[in-house]
C-alpha positions as CSV (number, residue, x, y, z in Angstrom):
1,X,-9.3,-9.2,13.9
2,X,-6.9,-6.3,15.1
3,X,-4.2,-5.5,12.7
4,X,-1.7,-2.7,13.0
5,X,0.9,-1.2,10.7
6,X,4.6,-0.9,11.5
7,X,6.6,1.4,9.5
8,X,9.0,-0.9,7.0
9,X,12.8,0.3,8.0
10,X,15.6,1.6,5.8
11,X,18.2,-1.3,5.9
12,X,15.2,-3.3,8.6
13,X,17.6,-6.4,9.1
14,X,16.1,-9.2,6.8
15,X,17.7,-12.2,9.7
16,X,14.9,-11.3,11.9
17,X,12.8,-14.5,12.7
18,X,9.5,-12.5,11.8
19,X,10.8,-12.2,8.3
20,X,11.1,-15.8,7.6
21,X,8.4,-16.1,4.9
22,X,9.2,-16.0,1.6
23,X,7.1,-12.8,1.6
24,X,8.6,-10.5,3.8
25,X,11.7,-11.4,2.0
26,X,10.4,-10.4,-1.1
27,X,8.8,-7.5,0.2
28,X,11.7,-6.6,2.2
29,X,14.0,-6.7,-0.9
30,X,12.0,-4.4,-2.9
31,X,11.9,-1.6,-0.6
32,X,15.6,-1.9,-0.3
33,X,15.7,-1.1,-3.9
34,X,12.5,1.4,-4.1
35,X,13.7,3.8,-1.1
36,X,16.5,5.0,-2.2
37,X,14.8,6.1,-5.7
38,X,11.4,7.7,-3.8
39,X,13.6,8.6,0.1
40,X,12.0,8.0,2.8
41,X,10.3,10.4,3.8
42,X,7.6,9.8,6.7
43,X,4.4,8.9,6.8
44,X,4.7,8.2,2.8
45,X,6.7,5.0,2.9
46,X,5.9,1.2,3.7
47,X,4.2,-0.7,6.4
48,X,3.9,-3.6,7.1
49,X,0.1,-4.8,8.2
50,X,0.6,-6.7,11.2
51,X,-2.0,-9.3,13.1
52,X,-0.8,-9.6,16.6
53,X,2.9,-10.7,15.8
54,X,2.6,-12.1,12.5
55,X,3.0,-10.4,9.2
56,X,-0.1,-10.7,6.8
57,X,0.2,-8.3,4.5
58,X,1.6,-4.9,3.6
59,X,0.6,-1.2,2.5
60,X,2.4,2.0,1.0
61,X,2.4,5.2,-0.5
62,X,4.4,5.1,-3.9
63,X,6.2,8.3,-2.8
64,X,5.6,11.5,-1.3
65,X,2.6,13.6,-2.3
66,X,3.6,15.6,-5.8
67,X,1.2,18.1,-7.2
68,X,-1.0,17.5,-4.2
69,X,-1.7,13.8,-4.5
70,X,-0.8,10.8,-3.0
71,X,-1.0,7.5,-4.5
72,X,-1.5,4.0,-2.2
73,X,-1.2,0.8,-2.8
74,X,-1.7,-2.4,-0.6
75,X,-0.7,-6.4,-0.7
76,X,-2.3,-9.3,1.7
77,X,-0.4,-12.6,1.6
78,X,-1.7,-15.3,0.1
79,X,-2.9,-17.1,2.8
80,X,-4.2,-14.0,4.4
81,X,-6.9,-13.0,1.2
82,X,-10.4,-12.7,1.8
83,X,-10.5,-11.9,5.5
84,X,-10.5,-8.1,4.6
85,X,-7.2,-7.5,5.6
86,X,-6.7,-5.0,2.4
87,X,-9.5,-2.9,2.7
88,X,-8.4,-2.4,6.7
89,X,-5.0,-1.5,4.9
90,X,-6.6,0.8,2.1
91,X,-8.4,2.8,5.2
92,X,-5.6,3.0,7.4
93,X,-3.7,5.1,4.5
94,X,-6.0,7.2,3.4
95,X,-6.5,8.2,7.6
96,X,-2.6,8.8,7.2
97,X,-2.8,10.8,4.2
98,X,-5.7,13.1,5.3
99,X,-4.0,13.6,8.7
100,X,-1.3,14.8,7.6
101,X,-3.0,16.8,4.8
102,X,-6.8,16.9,5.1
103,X,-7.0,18.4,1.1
104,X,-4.2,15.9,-0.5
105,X,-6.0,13.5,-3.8
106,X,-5.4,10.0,-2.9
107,X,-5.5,7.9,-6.2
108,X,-4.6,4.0,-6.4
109,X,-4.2,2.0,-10.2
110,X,-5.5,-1.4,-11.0
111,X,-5.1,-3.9,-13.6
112,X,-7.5,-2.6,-16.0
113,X,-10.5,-5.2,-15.0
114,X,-12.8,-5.6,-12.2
115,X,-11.2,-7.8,-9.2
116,X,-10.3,-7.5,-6.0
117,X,-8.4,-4.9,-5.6
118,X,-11.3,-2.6,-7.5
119,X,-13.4,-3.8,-4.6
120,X,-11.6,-2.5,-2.2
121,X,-11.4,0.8,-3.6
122,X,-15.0,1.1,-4.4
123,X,-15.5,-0.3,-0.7
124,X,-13.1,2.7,0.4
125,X,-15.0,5.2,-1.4
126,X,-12.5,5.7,-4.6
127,X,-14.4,6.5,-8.3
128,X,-12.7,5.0,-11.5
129,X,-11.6,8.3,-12.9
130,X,-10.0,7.0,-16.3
131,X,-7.3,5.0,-17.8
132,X,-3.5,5.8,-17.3
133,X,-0.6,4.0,-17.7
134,X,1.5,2.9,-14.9
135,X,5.5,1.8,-15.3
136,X,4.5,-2.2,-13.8
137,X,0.9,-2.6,-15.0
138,X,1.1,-0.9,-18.4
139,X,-2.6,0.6,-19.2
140,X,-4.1,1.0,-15.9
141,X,-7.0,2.0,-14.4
142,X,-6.9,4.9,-12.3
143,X,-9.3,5.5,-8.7
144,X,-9.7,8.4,-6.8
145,X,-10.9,9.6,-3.8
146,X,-12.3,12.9,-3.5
């Protein structure tokens, strides 16, 4: 399995034939409305995960490091779950993030229960560090990797 990531555009043209699925549309549409609240500002935008020249899935930073910390977060299509495609996506961050700077915090939420996503973090190397809330999830539970 080789998977990539290509940046996601401001204003990418949503007519492309690659962004067909209802996903990409959906993605596509919210980082039209998130980037002009966050900027863009690279490496700490959206990507989109790509397996040869189909879109599976997709990972971001939620904005550019504040206070020395990062956060990431990741998304594999439906279709696409199970085949690690989101750890590959955690990892490829968190080699983004320390390249650019090797002492950042890189912290991700969860839903505040043990599923898939917590996996991947714990697979990644993250620790639960404690509860905090989060403007989508509510109470949510933070990881971090040190």
């Amino acid at each position: 399995m080789e998977l990539r990531l290509e940046p996601i555009l401001e204003n990418e043209d949503k007519t492309k034939p690659i962004y067909d699925s209802e996903d990409c549309q959906n993605l596509l549409a919210m980082w039209e409305d998130y980037y002009p609240k966050i900027g863009f500002h690279l490496p700490w935008i959206g990507y989109f995960v790509m397996q040869q020249d189909e879109i599976v899935g997709s990972c971001a930073f939620t904005g550019k490091p504040q206070n020395n910390s990062v956060e990431v977060s990741y998304w594999t299509f439906k279709q696409n779950e199970g085949k690690g495609i989101s750890t590959w996506a955690c990892k490829a961050l968190i080699d983004i993030a320390k390249a650019s700077n090797p002492n950042l915090t890189i912290i991700a939420k969860t839903a505040p229960e043990e599923n898939a996503s917590t996996s991947i973090l714990k697979r990644n190397g993250f620790t639960y560090s404690g509860i905090v809330q989060d403007h989508e999830i509510g109470n949510a539970w933070q990881w971090v990797l040190e």
